[in-house]
N, C-alpha and C positions, 0 to 999 in steps of 0.2 A: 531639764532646768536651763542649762545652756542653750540650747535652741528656744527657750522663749526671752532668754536675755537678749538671745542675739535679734530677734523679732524687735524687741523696745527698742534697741539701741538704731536698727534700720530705722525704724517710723520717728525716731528721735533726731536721727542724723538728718532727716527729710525735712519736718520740723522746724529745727534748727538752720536748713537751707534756707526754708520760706521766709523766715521769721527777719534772715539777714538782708534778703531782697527787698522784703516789706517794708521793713522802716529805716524811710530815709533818712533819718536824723542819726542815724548808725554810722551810711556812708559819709556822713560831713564830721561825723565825729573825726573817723579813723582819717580822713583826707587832711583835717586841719593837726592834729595828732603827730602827723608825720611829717608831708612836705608841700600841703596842697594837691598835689598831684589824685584825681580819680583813678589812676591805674590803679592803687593800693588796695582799691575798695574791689578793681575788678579780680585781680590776683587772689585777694582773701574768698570771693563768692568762687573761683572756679576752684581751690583748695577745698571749699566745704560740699561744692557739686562732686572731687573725686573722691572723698571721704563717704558720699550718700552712694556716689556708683560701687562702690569697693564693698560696702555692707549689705547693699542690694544682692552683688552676684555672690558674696560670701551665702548669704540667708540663701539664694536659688539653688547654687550647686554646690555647694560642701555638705555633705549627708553627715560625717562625724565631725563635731566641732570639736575644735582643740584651743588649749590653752592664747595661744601665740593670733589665734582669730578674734578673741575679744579685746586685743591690745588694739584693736579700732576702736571700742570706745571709749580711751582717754582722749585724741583731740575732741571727741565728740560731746563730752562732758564738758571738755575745759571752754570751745566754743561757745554751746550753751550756757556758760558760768559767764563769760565775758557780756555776751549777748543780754542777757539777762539782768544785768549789774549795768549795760548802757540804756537798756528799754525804763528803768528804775529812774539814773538818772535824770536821764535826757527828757520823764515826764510822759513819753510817745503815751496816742492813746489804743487801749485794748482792742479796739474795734477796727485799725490800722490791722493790725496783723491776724485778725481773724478773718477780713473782709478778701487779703490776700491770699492767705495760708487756706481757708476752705475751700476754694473752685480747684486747687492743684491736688486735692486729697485725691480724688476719683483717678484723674492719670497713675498715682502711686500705684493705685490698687490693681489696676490694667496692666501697669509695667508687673508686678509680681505675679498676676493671674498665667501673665503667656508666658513669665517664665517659667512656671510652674508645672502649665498643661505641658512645652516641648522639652521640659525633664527626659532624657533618657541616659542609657547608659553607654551611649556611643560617643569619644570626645566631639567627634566632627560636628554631630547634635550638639553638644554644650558651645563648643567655639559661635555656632550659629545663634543660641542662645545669649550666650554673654553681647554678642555683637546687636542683638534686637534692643537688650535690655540698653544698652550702651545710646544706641540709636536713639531709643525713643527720650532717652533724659534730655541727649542733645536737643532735639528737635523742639523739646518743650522749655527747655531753660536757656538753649544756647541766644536765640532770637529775645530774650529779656532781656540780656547786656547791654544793648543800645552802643554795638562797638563799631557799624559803621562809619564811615565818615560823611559829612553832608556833601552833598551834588547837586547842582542845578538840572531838574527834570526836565522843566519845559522851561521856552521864554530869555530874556523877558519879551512879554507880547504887550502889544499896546492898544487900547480902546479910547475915545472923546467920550466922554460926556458931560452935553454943555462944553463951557470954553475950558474946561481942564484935562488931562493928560493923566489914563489913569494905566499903574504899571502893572502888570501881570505876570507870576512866574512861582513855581512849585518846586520843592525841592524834597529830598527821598525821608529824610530825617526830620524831627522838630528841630525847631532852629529862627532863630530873631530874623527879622528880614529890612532890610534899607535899600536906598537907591540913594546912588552919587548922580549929582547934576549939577551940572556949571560947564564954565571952560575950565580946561584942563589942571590951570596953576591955583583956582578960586573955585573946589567942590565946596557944594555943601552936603549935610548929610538931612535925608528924609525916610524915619521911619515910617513901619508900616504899625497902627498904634490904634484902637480902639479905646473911645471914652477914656484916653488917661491914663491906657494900658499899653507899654507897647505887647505886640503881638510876638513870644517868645514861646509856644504851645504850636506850633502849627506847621506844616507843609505846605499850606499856599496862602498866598501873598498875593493884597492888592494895594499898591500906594498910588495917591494924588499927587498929579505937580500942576500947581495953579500958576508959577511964575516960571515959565519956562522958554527960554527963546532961540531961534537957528544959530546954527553955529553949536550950543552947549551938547557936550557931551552926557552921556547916561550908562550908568551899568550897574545892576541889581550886588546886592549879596548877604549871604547867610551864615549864621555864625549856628552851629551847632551847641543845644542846650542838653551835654550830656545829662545833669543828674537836674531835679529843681525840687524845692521841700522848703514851706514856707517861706520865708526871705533869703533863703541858702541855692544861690546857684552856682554850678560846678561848667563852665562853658568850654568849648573844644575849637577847634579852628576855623578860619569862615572860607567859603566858595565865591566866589566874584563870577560874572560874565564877562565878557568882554565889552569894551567901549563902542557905544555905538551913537553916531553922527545923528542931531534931530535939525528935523527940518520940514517945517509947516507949510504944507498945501492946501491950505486950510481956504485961501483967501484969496487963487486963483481964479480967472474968467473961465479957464478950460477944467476938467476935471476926466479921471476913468474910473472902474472899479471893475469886479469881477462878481458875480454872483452865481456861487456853487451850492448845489443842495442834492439831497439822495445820494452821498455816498457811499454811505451804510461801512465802513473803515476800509475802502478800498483807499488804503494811505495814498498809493503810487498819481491818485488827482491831482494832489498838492502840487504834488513836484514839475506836474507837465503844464498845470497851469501859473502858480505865484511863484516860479522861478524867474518869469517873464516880468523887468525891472518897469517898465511902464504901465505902471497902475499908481494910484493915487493909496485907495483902498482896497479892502474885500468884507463884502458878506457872505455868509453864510446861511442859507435858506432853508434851514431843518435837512432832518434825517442824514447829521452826518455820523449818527450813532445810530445802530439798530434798536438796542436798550441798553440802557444804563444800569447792569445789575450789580458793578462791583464802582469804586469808586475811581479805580487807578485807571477805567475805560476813559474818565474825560481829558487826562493826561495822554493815554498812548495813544488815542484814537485821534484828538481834536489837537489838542495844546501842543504835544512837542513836535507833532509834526508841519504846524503851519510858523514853527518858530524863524524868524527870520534875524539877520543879519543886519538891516533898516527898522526905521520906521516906520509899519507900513501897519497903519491903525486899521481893527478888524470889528465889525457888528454881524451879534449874533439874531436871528431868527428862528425860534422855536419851530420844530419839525413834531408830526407826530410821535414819531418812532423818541423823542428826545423825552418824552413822559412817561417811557415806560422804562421797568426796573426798578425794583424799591434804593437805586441812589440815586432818582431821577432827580429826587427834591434836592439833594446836594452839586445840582448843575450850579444856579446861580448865585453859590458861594465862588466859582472860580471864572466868573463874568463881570464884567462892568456892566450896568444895567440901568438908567436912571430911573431912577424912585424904584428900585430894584424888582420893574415891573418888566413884564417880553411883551409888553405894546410901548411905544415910544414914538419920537420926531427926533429928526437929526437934520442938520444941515451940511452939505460941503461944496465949498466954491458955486457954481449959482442953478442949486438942483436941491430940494427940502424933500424930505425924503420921508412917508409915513411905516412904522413895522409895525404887524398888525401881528396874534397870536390865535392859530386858528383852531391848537388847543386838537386833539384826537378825531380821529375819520368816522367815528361812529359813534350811536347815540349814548348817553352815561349809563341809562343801565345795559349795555351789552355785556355778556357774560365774561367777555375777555376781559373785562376793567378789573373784576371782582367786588365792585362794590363801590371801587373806592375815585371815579369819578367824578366830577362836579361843573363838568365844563359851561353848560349850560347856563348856569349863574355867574362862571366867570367871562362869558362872553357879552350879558347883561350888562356888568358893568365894563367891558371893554367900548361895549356902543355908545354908552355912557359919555366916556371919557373921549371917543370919538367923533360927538355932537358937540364936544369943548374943545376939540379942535378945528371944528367949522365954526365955532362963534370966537373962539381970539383969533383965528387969520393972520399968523405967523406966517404963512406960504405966500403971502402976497407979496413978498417984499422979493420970490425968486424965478427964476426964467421959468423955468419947469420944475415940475411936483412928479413927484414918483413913490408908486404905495408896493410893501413887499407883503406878501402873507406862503406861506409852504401852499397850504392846500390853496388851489384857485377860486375864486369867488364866481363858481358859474352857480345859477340857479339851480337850486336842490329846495324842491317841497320839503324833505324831511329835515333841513338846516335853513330854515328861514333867514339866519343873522346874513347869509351871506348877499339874499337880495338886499339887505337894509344898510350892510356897508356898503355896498356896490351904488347904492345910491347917495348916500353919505358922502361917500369918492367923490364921486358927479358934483356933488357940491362945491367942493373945495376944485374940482377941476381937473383932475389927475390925469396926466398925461399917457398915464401908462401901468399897468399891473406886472409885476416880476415873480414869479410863483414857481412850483416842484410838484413833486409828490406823485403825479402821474407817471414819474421814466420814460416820458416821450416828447422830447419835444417840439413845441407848435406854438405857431400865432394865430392867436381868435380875435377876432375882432365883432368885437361882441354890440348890444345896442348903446352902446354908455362909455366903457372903458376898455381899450384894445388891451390882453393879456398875453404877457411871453412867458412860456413855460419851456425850462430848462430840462434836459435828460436824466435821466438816470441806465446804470449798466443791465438793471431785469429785464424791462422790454424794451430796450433800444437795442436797433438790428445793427446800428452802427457805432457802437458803442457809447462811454459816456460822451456829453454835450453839454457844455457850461454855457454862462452869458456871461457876454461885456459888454462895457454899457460906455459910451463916448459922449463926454457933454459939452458942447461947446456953443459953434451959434446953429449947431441943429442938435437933436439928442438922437445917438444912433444906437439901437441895440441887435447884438449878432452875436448868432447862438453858434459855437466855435467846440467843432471836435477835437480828441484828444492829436491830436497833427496839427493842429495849429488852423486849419481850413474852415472856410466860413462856412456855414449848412444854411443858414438861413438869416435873414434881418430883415430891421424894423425903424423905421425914423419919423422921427417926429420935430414937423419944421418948426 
């Protein structure tokens, strides 16, 4: 009979854990209750987490129970009493704590199964046993405190589009996000805020500065949203950047940039090439991710490592390898993008610039897709949209026009789009094609449009090989090994 009480009173004390995590209307009870302060809430949940560890390993390894072992379940009642009498209350509704409290049951069950199977009668086996059962509560409840503190992950990085300033930067925790800008004695503040809401749910952050001029300073920051539950927020401290100097080259005669693609997260590119303070820009030409399988890859891979100390605005180009991965769809959540499209026109200083989206190497139903391809439609309407930029003639107004796409536009039978842009090009007059995805690079000078194609580290004998591109009163481009040394160039008077 004791061993089935002490059975209830574990699955009770578990329960009763869930039930206190579940509903937030609990925690703002007990935090306004007292002193404001969320520590209270977190002190009482690790108090109820060692009340469910202690009845767990009592249930595993105590073969006789005794009196003195069921005086666990008085805080365990009296919790539940309390608990119970604020769910009442407070209104919370049932499906709150069901919707909680049901995905955590199956770990329970898991945690008592192994402690049960490594039962034996040697203590050194029990210490290992208590230590698993210990573990595993940790591992699954410790990470729901939300005890971190926020940190700026990547950024802030900065993107144009159109004549505004859009700010970019990620940080580990949910947490509000703003940017300061002005001079120094006269910030203003500019949240990051959708439709009306500001953005207080999130790790990354994209703010607009439409009025923004040389000279003002800029630095992101994030305020950590410990608890939130209907109009109840419990907020924690904020992370700041550092102050960084803006200054528009926007509108210069001369102009550089850098264009890197295929690095597949060989980070150590970044550093041998955008260390170097004479660039205007840089793009990015695809595959600088192999796949995008987890989410935190477009931070550690792309974001915090091209983070700079300037402002030194960055456009992305869709690579193949950038579509695969089921977070690939969650790329251009953490990009400026206009019309949050990956074909676009950009301008800087006197060079308009076409980004084309050449979307996967191979045909939609290839078996490696799964299925779940569609390129072919969307390159439909990229041509689409590409014929409307040969009838407004926006390019006419700049010295030179320059088109980027990852994969090159040489003639391929089984990809017809690529003859049809390539003539498309020719219309509007392009100067020049800037391209990846081979790992070798070359100048082709093809019947229509000369193409440079940048290196990558697979088959390049010489390692990688970036482009830069010099616009001035001629346009030079030189394809530059990881030394700094010219391999090759290209100019156009």
């Amino acid at each position: 009979m004791k061993k089935i009480i002490h059975v209830f009173v574990t699955i009770l004390s578990f329960v009763n854990l869930c039930i206190f995590y579940s509903v937030r209307s609990i925690w703002f009870f007990v935090n306004q209750e007292i002193d404001g302060n969320p520590i209270w809430s977190n002190l009482i949940f690790f108090v109820l987490l060692i009340i469910f560890i202690v009845n767990l390993l009592l249930l595993i390894k105590v073969k006789v129970l005794k009196f003195r072992h069921l005086l666990m379940t008085i805080p365990v009642l009296i919790f539940i009493g309390v608990n119970a009498y604020l769910i009442y209350m407070l209104r919370s509704e049932k499906h709150i704590i069901i919707r909680n409290t049901i995905p955590l049951i199956p770990y329970f069950v898991i945690v008592v199964l192994l402690g049960l199977l490594i039962q034996t009668k040697y203590k050194f086996n029990r210490l290992i046993k208590s230590v698993l059962a210990i573990t595993i509560c940790m591992v699954i409840i410790i990470p729901k405190l939300n005890l971190q503190p926020v940190k700026i992950t990547s950024g802030p990085n900065f993107s144009y589009v159109d004549d505004e300033l859009v700010v970019i930067w990620t940080t580990n925790v949910k947490s509000t996000g703003l940017v300061e800008v002005g001079q120094e004695r006269d910030l203003k503040k500019v949240t990051s805020s959708e439709n009306g809401i500001i953005n207080g749910n999130s790790t990354h952050f994209k703010v607009v500065l439409s009025d923004i001029k040389d000279g003002d300073v800029i630095r992101v920051g994030s305020q950590k949203i410990k608890a939130y539950y209907q109009n109840n927020v419990v907020y924690g401290k904020t992370a700041y950047s550092d102050y960084i100097v803006y200054e528009d080259t926007r509108d210069n005669n001369t102009t550089s940039f850098y264009v890197l693609s295929d690095i597949h997260e060989r980070k150590d590119v970044f550093d041998k090439y955008l260390n170097d303070e004479d660039y205007d820009f840089m793009v990015f030409n695809g595959d600088i991710i192999s796949s995008i399988d987890e989410e935190e890859l477009i931070i550690s891979e792309f974001l915090e490592p091209i983070t700079n100390d300037e402002v030194k605005p960055f456009y992305f180009v869709r690579g193949n390898h950038e579509t695969r991965g089921a977070d690939a769809r969650l790329l251009d959540d953490y990009l400026a993008l206009k019309d949050n499209k990956y074909y676009y026109t950009f301008s800087y200083g006197p060079v308009f610039i076409i980004v084309l989206d050449t979307g996967e190497d191979k045909l939609d139903n290839h078996i490696e897709y799964g299925g779940l391809a569609d390129y072919n439609n969307y390159r439909q309407e990229q041509t689409r949209w590409l014929e409307s930029v040969v009838e407004e003639k926006d390019y006419e107004d700049y010295e030179y026009i320059i088109a980027l796409s990852h994969i090159p536009l040489l003639k391929d039978d089984a990809f017809p789009y690529k003859e049809e842009w390539m003539s498309l090009l020719s219309e509007i007059q392009v100067d020049v094609l800037l391209s990846g995805h081979t790992h070798k690079s070359e100048i082709i000078e093809t019947e229509s449009i000369p193409i440079v194609i940048g290196g990558g580290y697979i088959n390049s004998n010489s390692g990688y090989e970036g482009i830069k591109v010099l616009v001035g009163e001629t346009l030079v481009i030189d394809v530059i090994d990881e030394d700094g040394k010219i391999q090759k160039s290209f100019q156009v008077q």
